[in-house]
C-alpha positions in Angstrom: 23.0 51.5 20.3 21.0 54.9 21.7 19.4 54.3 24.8 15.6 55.5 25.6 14.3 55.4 29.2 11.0 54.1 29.7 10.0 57.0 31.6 10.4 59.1 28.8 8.3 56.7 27.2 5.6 57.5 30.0 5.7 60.8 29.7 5.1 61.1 25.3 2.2 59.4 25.6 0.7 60.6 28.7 0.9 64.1 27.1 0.0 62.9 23.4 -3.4 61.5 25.0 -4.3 64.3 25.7 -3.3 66.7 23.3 -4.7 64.2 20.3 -8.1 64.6 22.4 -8.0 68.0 23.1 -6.6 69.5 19.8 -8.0 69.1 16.0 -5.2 68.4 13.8 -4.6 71.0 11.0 -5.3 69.1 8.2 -8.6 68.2 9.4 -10.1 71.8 10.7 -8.6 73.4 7.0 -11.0 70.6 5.1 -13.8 71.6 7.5 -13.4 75.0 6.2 -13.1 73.7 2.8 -16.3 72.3 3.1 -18.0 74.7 4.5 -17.4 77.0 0.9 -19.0 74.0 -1.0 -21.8 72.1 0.9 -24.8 72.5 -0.9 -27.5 71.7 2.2 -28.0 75.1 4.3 -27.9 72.7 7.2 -25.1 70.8 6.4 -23.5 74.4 6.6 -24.5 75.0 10.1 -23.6 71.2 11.0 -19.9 72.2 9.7 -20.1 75.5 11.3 -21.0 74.1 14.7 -18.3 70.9 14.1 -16.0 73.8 13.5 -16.8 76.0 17.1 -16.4 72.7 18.6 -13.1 72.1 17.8 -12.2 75.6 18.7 -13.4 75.6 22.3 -12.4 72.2 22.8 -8.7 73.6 21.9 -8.9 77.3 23.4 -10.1 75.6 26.8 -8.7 72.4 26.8 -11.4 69.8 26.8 -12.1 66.7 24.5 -13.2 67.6 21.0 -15.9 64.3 21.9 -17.5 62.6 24.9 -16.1 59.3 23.4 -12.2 60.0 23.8 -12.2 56.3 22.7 -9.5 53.1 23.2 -6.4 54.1 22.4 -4.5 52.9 19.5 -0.4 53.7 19.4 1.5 52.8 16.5 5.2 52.7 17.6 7.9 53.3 14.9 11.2 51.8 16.7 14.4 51.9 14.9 16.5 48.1 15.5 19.4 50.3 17.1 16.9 51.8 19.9 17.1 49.9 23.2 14.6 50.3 26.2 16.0 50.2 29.7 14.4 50.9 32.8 11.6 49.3 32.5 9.0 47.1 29.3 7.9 49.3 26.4 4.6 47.8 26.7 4.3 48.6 30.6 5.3 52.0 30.0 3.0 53.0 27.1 -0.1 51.9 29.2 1.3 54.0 32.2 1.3 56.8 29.8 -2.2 55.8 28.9 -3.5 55.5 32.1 -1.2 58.9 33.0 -3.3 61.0 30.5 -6.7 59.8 30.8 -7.1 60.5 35.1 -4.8 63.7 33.7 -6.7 64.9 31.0 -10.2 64.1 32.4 -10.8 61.4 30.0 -13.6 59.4 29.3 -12.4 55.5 30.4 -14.2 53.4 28.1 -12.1 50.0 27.9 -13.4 47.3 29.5 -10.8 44.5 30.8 -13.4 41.5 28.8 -15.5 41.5 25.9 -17.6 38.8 27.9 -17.4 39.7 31.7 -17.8 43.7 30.6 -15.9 45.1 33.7 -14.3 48.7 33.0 -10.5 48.5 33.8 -11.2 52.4 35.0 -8.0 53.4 33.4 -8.4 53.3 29.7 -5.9 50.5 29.7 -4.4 48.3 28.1 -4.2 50.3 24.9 -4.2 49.0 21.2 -0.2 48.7 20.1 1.3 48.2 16.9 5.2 47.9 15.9 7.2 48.7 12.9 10.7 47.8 13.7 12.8 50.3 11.0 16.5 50.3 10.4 18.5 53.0 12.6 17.8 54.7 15.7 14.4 56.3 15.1 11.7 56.1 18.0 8.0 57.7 17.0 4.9 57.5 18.8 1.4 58.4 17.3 -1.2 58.0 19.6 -4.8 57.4 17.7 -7.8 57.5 20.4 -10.5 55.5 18.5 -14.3 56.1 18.9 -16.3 52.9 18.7 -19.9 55.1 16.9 -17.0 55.3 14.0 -15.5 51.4 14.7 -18.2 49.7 15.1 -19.0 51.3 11.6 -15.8 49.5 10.0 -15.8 46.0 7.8 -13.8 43.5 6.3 -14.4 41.3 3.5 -12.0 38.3 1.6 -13.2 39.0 -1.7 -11.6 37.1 -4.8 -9.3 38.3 -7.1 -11.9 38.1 -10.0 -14.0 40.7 -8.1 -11.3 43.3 -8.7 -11.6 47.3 -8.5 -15.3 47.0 -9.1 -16.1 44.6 -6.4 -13.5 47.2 -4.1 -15.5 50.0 -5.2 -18.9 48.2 -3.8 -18.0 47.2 -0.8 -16.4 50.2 0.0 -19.1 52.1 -1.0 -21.9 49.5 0.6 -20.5 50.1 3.9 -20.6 54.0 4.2 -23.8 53.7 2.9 -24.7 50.4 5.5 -23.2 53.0 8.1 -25.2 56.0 7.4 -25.4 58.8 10.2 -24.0 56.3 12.8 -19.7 57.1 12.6 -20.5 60.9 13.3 -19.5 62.3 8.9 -18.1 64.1 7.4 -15.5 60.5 7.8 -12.4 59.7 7.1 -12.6 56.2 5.1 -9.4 54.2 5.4 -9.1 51.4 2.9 -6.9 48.6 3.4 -6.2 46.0 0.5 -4.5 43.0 0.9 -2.0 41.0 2.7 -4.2 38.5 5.2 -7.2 39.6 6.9 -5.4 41.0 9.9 -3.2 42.9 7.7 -6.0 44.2 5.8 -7.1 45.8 9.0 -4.3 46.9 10.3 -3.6 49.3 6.9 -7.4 50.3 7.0 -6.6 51.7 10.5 -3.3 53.3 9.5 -4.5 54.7 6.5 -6.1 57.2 9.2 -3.5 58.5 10.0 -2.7 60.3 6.6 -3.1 64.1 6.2 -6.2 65.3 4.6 -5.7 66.5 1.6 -2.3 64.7 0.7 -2.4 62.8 -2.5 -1.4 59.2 -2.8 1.9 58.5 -4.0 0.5 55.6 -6.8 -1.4 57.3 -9.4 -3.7 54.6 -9.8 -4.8 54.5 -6.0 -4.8 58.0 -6.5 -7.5 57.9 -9.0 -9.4 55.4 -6.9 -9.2 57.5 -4.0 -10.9 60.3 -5.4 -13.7 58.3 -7.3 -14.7 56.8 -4.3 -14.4 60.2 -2.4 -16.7 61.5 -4.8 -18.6 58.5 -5.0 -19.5 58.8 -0.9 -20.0 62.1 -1.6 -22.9 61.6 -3.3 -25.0 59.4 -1.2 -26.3 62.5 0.4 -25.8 61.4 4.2 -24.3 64.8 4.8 -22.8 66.1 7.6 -23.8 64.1 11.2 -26.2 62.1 8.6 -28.4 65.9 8.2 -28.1 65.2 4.1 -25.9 67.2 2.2 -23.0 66.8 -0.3 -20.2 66.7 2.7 -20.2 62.8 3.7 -16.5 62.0 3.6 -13.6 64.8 4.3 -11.0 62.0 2.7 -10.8 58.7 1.5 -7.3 56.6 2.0 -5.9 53.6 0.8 -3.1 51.0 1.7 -2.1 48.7 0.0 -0.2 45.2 0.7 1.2 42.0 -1.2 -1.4 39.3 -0.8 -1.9 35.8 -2.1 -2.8 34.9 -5.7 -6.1 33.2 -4.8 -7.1 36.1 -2.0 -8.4 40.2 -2.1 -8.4 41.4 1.5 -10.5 44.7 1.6 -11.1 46.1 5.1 -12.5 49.9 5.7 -12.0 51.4 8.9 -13.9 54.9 9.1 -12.4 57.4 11.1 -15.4 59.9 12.6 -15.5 63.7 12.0 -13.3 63.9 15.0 -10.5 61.3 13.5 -7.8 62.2 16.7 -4.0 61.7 16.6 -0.9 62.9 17.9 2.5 62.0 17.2 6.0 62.9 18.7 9.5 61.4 18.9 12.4 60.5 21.3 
């Protein structure tokens, strides 16, 4: 059984708070690029050219990419022969939260009721969600989430008859429903069955993949890059200006589900999709 101390806990998080709000990852600053050789609209252009400098000065002086630095999500991969001493995981991932937000000079935009609306002036408590694995593995990623990109998100229980077609529209209907508002070029996560929580759950993760990695099922594959190119061509454009650069990605997870049920949520990640992930 490998010991971890909740401290160290504390400390990964507190420091990937920042860094995941503070630092464009790779995969999504290459695809800018990318796009910036094949948008069509001369403004889109400048949009991505500006996105671009943004994320530059926001890593090269150490300030958030956004204004929204969001509610933070963690997904926690913890192996079943990993014990936590020294303190609650659960306690000491918020500590870390709260660490890197009054840190970091983050935005604190969590509110401690959805009714009562009182800010908890910490960024706390933070999103968390578990995948127990077998062996000793412990790995953090720490999501910050923008609400202009999650309140943009949907779920629907369609029925089995509706199939890939009725996925298709509804994935489709709701970039198109969301328009300028989740801050494109987006990140679309798709997440298809299970229940309806699971749904959303894969829709968020699906996030997390790298830009530009292809999905290990042909098929969902394929359906990736029709609907990529699908969303592309609404026109929204970059930050809604119009142009042929709407989505940088489109992801999909995928679940065992009922035989009388076809969960679909999608979860759209904004132009500034943020993560940061390290182990202990």
């Amino acid at each position: 059984m490998r010991e971890i101390q909740a401290e160290k806990i504390t400390t990964l998080v507190e420091r990937l708070c920042i860094e995941a709000c503070y630092v464009l990852a790779d995969d999504i600053d290459r695809k800018f690029h990318s796009c910036l050789q094949t948008e069509r609209s001369p403004l889109g252009r400048q949009v991505l050219t500006t996105l671009i400098d943004n994320a530059r000065i926001a890593r090269e002086e150490r300030v958030p990419i956004c204004q929204d630095t969001g509610m933070t999500v963690i997904f926690v991969t913890w192996g079943q022969d990993v014990r936590i001493t020294g303190g609650f995981i659960e306690d000491a991932i918020n500590q870390g939260v709260r660490q890197g937000y009054e840190k970091g000079y983050l935005r604190k935009s969590v509110v401690r009721d959805p009714i009562d609306r009182v800010n908890t002036k910490d960024n706390t408590p933070a999103i968390i969600h578990y995948e127990m694995v077998p062996g000793d593995a412990f790995h953090i990623v720490v999501a910050p989430k923008g609400f202009g990109s999650e309140n943009k998100s949907d779920l629907k229980m369609l029925m089995p008859s509706d199939g890939v077609p009725g996925i298709k529209q509804f994935v489709i209907d709701t970039v198109s429903h969301a328009g300028a508002n989740p801050c494109p070029p987006t990140i679309v996560g798709v997440g298809i069955g299970g229940t309806m929580e699971r749904a959303a759950y894969l829709s968020k993760k699906a996030l997390l993949r790298p830009v530009g990695s292809i999905n290990e099922r042909p098929d969902l594959a394929a359906l990736e890059q029709e609907l990529y190119d699908d969303i592309n061509r609404l026109g929204i454009g970059p930050v809604g200006f119009g142009g042929s650069t709407t989505a940088l990605a489109v992801h999909i997870l995928t679940f065992a589900t009922h035989i009388a049920g076809l969960p679909v949520s999608v979860n759209i990640g904004c132009h500034a999709t943020r993560h940061a992930e390290g182990s202990l």
